[in-house]
Each structure stands twice: as C-alpha cells, then as structure tokens.
N, C-alpha and C positions, 0 to 999 in steps of 0.2 A: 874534542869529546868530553875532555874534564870541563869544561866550561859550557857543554850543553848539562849537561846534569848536576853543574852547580847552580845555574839559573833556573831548574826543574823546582829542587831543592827549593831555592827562597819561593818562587813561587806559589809552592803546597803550603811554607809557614806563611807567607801573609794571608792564602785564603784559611789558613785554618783559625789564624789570630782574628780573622772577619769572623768567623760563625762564631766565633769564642763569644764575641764581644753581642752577638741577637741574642735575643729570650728564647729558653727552651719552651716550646711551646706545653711539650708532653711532659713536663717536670711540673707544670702550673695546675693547680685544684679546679677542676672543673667543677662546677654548680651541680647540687641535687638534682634538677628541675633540667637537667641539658638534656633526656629521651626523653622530654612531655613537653606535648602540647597546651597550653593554656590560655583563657581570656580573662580579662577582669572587669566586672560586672559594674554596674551603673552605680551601685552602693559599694563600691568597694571593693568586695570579696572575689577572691579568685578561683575560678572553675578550674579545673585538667577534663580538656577536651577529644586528650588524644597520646598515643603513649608508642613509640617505633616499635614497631613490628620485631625488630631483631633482638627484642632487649630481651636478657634472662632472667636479671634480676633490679627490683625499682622498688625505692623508696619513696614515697609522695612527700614533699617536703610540708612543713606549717604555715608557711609563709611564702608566699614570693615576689620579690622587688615590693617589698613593706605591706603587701596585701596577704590576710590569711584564707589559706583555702580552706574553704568548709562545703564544697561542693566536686562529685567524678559526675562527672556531663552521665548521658543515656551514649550507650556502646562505646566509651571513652578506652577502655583495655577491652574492645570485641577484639577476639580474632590475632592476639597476641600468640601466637603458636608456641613460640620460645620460652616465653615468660613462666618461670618457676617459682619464685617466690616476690612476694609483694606485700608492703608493709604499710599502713595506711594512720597517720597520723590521726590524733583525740579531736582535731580541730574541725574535722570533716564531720559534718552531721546527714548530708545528704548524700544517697549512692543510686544513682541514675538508673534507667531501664537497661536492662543485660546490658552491667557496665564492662560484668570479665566475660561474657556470653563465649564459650567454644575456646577460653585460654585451655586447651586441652593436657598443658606439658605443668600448669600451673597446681603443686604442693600442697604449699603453706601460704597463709592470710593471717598476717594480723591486721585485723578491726580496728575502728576507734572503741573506744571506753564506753561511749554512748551516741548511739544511732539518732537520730529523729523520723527518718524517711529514708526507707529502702524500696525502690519501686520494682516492677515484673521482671522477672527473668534476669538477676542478679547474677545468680553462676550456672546461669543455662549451658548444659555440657561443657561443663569444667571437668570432663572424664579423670583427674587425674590425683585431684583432690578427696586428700583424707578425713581434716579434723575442721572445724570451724568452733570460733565460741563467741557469743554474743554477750557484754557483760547487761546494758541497762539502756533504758530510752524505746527499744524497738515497741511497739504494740503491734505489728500487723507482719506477719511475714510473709511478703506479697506470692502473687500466685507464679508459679513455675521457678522458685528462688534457687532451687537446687534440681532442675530438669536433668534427668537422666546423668546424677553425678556419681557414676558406677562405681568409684571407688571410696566413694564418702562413707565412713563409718562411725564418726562419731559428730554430733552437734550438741551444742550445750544453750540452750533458748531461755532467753532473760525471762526472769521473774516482771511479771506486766508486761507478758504477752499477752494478745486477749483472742487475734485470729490468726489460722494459720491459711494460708491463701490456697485457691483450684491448684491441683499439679503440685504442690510444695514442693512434695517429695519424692516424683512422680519419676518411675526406674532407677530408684535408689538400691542397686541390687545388694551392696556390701552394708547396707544400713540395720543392724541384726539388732540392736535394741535404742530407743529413745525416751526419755522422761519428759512427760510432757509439765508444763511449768502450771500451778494452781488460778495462775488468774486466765487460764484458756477460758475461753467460753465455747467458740466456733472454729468448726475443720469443715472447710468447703470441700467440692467436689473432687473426687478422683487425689486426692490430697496424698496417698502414700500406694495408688495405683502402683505395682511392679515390683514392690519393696519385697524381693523374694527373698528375704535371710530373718526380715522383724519377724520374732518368736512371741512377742506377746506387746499387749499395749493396755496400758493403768489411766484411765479417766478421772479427775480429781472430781470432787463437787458441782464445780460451776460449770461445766459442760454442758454445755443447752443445744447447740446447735451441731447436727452432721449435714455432709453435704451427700450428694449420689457416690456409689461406688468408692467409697474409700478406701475400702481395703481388698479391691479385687485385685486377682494376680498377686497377693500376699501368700505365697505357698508353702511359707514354714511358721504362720500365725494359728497357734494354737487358743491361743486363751485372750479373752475380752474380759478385765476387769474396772470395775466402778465404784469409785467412794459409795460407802452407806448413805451417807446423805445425801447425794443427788440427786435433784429434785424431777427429773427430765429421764433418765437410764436407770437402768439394773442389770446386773448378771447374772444369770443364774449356770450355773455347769460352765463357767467361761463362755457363755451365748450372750449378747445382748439383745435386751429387750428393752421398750418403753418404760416406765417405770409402774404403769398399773397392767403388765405383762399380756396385755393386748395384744400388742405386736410385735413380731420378733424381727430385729432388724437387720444382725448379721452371727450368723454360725461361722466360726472360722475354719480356714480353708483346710488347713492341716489340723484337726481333730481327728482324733484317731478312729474314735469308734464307726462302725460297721453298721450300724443301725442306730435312731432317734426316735423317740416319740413325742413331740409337740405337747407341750404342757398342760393341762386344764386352766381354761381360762382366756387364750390364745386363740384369736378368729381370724387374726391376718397376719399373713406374709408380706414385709417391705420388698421392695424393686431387687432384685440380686442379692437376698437373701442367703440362700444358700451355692452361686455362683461357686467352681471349680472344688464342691467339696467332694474330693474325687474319692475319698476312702469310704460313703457311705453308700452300703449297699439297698437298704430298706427304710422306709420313713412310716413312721402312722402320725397321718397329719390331725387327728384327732378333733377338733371341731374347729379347725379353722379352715374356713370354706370363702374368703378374699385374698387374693394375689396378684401383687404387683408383676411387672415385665419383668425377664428375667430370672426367677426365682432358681427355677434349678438347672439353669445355665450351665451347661458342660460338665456335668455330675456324670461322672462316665462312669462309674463304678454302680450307679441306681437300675436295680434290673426289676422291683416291679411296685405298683403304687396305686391305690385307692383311692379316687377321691371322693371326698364325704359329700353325703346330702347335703341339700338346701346351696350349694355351688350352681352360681350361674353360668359364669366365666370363668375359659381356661384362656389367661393374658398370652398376650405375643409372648413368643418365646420362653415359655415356660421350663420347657422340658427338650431344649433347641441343643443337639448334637451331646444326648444322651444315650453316647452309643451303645450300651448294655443294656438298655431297656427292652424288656420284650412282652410285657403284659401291661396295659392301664384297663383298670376298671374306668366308667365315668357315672355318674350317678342319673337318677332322671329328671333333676331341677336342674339339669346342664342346659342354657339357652345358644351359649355364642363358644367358639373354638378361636380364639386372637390368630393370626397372622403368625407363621412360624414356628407355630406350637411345639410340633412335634418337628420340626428340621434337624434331617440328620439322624432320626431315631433309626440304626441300622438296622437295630435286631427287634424291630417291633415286626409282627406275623401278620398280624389282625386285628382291627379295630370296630368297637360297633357301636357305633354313634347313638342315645337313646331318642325317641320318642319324646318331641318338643322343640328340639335342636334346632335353630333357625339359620342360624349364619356359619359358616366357614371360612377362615378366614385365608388371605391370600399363600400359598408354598408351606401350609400345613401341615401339610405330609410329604413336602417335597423332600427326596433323597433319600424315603425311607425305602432303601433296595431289596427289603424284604417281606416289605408288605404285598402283598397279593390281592389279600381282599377284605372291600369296604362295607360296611352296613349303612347306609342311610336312611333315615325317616322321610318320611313325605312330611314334612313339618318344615322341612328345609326350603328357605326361603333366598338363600343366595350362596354363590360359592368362587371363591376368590381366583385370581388366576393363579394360576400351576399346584391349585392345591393338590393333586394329590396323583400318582401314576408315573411319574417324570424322576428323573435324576440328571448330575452333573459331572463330568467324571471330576473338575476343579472349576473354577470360580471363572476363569477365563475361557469354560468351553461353553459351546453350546448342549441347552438342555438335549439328554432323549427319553423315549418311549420307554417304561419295563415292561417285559413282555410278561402276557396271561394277567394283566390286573383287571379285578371282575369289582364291579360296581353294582353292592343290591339292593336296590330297591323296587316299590311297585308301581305309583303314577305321579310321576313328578316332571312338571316344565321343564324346572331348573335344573333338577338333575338329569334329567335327558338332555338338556342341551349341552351341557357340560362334557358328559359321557362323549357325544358326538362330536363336539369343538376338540376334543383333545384324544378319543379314537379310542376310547377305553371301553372294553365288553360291559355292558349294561343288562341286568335279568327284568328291566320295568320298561316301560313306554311314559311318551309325554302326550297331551291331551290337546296343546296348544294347537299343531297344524289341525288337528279334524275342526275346533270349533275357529278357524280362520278359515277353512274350507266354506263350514256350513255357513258361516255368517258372512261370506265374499256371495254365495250363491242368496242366500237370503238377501240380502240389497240390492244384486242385479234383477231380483224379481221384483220386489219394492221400488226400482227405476222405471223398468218396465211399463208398471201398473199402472205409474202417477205418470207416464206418457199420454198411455192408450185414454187414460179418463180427462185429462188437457185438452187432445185434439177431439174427444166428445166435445166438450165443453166449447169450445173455441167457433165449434160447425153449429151449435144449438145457439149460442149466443152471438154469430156472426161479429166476434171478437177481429176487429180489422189490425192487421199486421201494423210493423212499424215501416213508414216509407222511408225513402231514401231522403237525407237531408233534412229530415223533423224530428220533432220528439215520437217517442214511443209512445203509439193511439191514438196520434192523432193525424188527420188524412188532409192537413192543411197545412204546406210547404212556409217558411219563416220568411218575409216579405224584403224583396231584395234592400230594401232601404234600413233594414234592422239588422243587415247580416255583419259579422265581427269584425271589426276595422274600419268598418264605414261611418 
C-alpha cells in the first residue's frame, strides 16, 4: 500500500515538473489586434474588416504587423451587441458605411483627431450612446450618421463642417440642444426629424441651404433663430422665413401661442410649414394665398380658418387629420381641392364648395365622420376617388358608407355619377344618359335613312353586286390562269 502511493507521489511531481517546464500560454500579452478582423491593402495600409461579436470592450491599434491602419471597412463593428466602449486611433482617416450600425450596448467613442471621410449610417442605432465629439477634417456628416441614437445627448461638430447629411439626426429623442458649427451651409432632408427634446436651434450666416421636413416631429422646438447677416433666412417671432419674408418656412412645433397672424408681405406657405403645431387654435393667413403640401398637417388644436381670396389651390394634405376643425371658409378664386385635403377632419359639419371649383381631389373628405353635407358647383369637372362620404375605422380595414351624406348640387355628370358609384343621396340629376339616349336614337335613324336611299340608288342605277370569287363590281370571274399560286 505504502508503495502504491509512493509511486502515486513521484508520479504527480514529474508531471507537474513537465507543465512547469511549457509556457504559460495565459501569462503571455496577447496583441491589440487579437478580436479584429483585418486585410492589408495593395498600398500598404491596413483595414479592420471585422470585430467578434462578443467583444466588450476594443481598442483599434495604429499599426499592424508594420502596416498603419487608416481605414474600418463598411459594417466592420455592425452588430457588435456587447461592444461598450471603443477607441479609435488618430491614424484612422476613413470610417466606412454603418461601420458601428445597431452596436446597441456601445457608451463611449473615442474618434480620431481628424476624420477625412465618414460614410452613411455610421452609428445607425447605436441606441445606447451618449456623447460623441468630432475634433477637425470632417466636412460632410453623412446621412443617417446618428439614426435613431435615442440616447445621444450631446455632439460637438468640427469647425469646417459645411453639410449635415438626410436623417443626421433622425429620432434623436434625448438630443435637447446642439450648436451648430459657422461654416454649415446645408441641412438635408428630414435632418433632425424625431428630435423630440431640441428646444431651439441658432443658424449662423452661411446657412444657404434646408432640405424637406427638418424639423418635423421636433415637439419641444420653440424658437428658430438666424445670424443678422444671412443672406438666405430671417426670423422673425422665432419663425423662419426667407429672407425678403415671402415665405415662411417653418413655425416651430412647440410655440406656445394659441393664435398667429401671417405677416404683411408673406404670400406663401413652404411644404409642412406649420406640421404638428398643435397649440394653435386660429391663424389669419393674411395674404398669403400659395401653399405647399402639408402645411397644417396635424394641427389638432386649429378649429377654424379663412382662406383668403385670389387662392386657387387647396395642396394635398393641407389641413390632413386636423381633428378640431370644424368651419373653413373657401374663397371664390378656389379652382382645384389637392388630394387629402381635408383627411381626417373629424369635427368638420359642412362644407360648400364655391362656384368655379373644378377638381376634387382623391379621399378629400375621406374620414370626415361628421360631415353630412356637401355643396358642389356645377363647375366641377372631376372628382377623385373616395373623395368624400366614406370612412375607415384604421388603416387595415376596409372603407364604409356614413350614413345620411347629401350631396347638393343641380346638373352635373360628374357629380351624378360619383353620387351614384359610391351611393350617396344626391338633390341634382346628370344630363349625360338622356343626350346618350337621344343621340343612340338619332344615328339609328341616320342608319336607317342612308339604307333606305342606297337600295334606291342601287335599283335606279342597276348597281351590279359583287360576285363570288371577283373583285367588287365587277361581273367577270379572274381567269383561271392568273389565279394565286399558279
């Protein structure tokens, strides 16, 4: 026994003198560069093309294997779940398309010092992130750079920025203030769409260029301010307008006031203009009688509104799911009604179209559940489908009928037929079937006639039929040797 567990003994020490004498594998420095992927380029430099999925936390090194990297591939950290902090060496000039796209768990970034090229969708749902800062180099900061980064609240944008790209900053909801840098010139489209915290935003000079809808869904933007000298903008009351106050471009959403009146000197309304400005009750649009789509787009709080003479057109969706509305005037230089006009207007009663009115345009009155009754002109020359009579109880059902909607007019086609395709009480008639009647019955007598005066004709001038196998009129059969194929 004592000599099984003496041999046990020596045993355990020679193998333990064996591991003694291997390299500890876990004791040894593992390389910066050991979760990333990389290739190195035809000139030299080397990419990071790819980054493990499990990492937390990663440092991009400067170098590797004697190559410096100055490039993250396009989606090189997509989709890094885990990845919290990430640090990104000076030597890096280029940052690929949604290179951290949906690192959702990912903090903190540090940048290089200077950028050269950041391409689209940079930190597309990077939900998780706070602060960014750019020092120098950027000019362009591509579109959708910070897509719906809900928890970004601060960014600090290089001096010789000049655009800010579609989407920037597009459901940025904790992004409650930003300074925007003096050499901007252009903000594309939908640029700070969602941005539901930004309370105000300061235009420097060189601002030349907006794109559509910038600042819709900004629901605590109160004030629009503009350098004096800008040669392109002006603000006046915290509104932006054009700079020779022609047009006004955007009333911010969250302005307090309960009523506006339109400036002297102002004849149009830009595209979504006044979109979600939900605290105003009354407007006097005062001589501006041109209007982009959109303009008082979900103005829920607008219950009633004039519009001035010398208006031709009311645009698509003007006044689209302005549920408080319940009176518009319209003027009599009104020509055309856009497409959705009035969708959704719940508390509108009654509408009366004037005298000249031509067009109607498609689901213009669709869903207004309390309209009853239309006034049309006989001037109406076309009328869109489901304009008016119908509702939806949501988007996924199918339309129905409201019951008791009266349609008045006196003698119109168009509106008779409309009335009828879609089963709506009409107080007028249409003209078209009687003169289809009388002009069906007028040709069959006209048929007729130029019969009865033919077969005269044919008996006085022994007009000889056409025989069988010849030409027409003539009574001499085509001679078999000239017949087709022979």
């Amino acid at each position: 026994m004592k000599k099984t567990k003496l041999c046990i003994t020596l045993g355990a020490a020679v193998i333990l003198n064996m591991l003694s004498a291997l390299p500890v594998c876990a004791e040894e420095k593992q390389p910066e560069y050991e979760q990333l992927n990389y290739e190195i380029a035809d000139d030299g430099h080397a990419i990071i093309t790819n980054c493990f999925q499990s990492a937390k936390e990663c440092t991009v090194p400067e170098e590797i294997d004697g190559a410096p990297v100055t490039e993250i591939a396009d989606s090189a950290f997509s989709e890094c779940y885990f990845l919290e902090k990430l640090t990104i060496p000076d030597s890096v000039k280029i940052i690929g398309r949604q290179a951290f796209s949906a690192c959702s768990a990912l903090e903190t970034i540090k940048l290089p010092s200077e950028i050269d090229e950041m391409r689209a969708g940079t930190f597309d749902s990077c939900s998780a992130l706070k602060s960014v800062i750019f020092s120098k180099g950027l000019t362009e900061l591509p579109e959708a750079a910070f897509y719906e980064c809900s928890s970004l609240t601060s960014v600090t944008l290089p001096e010789g920025l000049e655009i800010l790209g579609s989407e920037s900053f597009f459901g940025c909801s904790a992004l409650s203030d930003i300074a925007l840098p003096k050499s901007l010139t252009t903000i594309a489209d939908y640029a700070f769409q969602g941005c539901t915290s930004l309370k105000s935003i300061d235009f420097s000079e060189n601002v030349q260029n907006l794109g559509k809808y910038i600042f819709q869904d900004c629901k605590s933007l109160k004030d629009i301010t503009v350098a004096d000298n800008n040669s392109m903008f002006i603000d006046k009351d915290g509104v932006l307008f054009t700079k020779d106050g022609v047009t006004l471009v955007r009333y911010p959403e969250a302005k307090p006031d309960s009523s506006y009146n339109i400036p002297d000197g102002c004849t149009q309304l830009a595209n979504g203009s006044f979109v979600d400005a939900v605290h105003l009750k009354s407007i006097d649009l005062g001589s501006a009688t041109v209007y982009g789509m959109d303009v008082f787009f979900r103005c829920t709080g607008l219950e009633s509104i004039t519009i001035p003479d010398g208006t031709t057109d009311i645009s698509a969706s003007m006044f689209a799911y302005c549920s408080s509305l319940k009176n518009v005037s319209l003027p009599d230089s009104l020509k055309k009604i856009g497409d959705y006009a009035f969708y959704t207007c719940a508390a509108l009663t009654e509408m009366n179209v004037p005298h000249g009115t031509s067009e109607i345009g498609a689901y213009s009155f669709f869903n207004c559940i309390e309209l009853r009754n239309i006034r049309l002109p006989d001037t109406i020359t076309s009328i869109g489908d489901g304009a008016m009579g119908y509702y939806a109880e949501s988007e996924d059902t199918e339309p129905k009928k409201l019951d008791g909607v009266t349609v008045e007019y006196s003698n119109n086609d168009v509106i008779h037929s409309f009335v009828e395709k879609y089963d709506l009480i009409g107080t007028g008639s249409g003209s078209s079937k009687l003169w289809i009647w009388l002009v069906s019955i007028g040709g069959g007598l006209v048929v007729i006639a130029a019969i009865v005066i033919i077969v005269r004709l044919r008996k006085r001038a022994a007009i000889p039929k056409p025989v069988p196998g010849g030409r027409t009129g003539s009574a001499t059969k085509r001679p078999a040797d000239k017949k087709k194929g022979v």
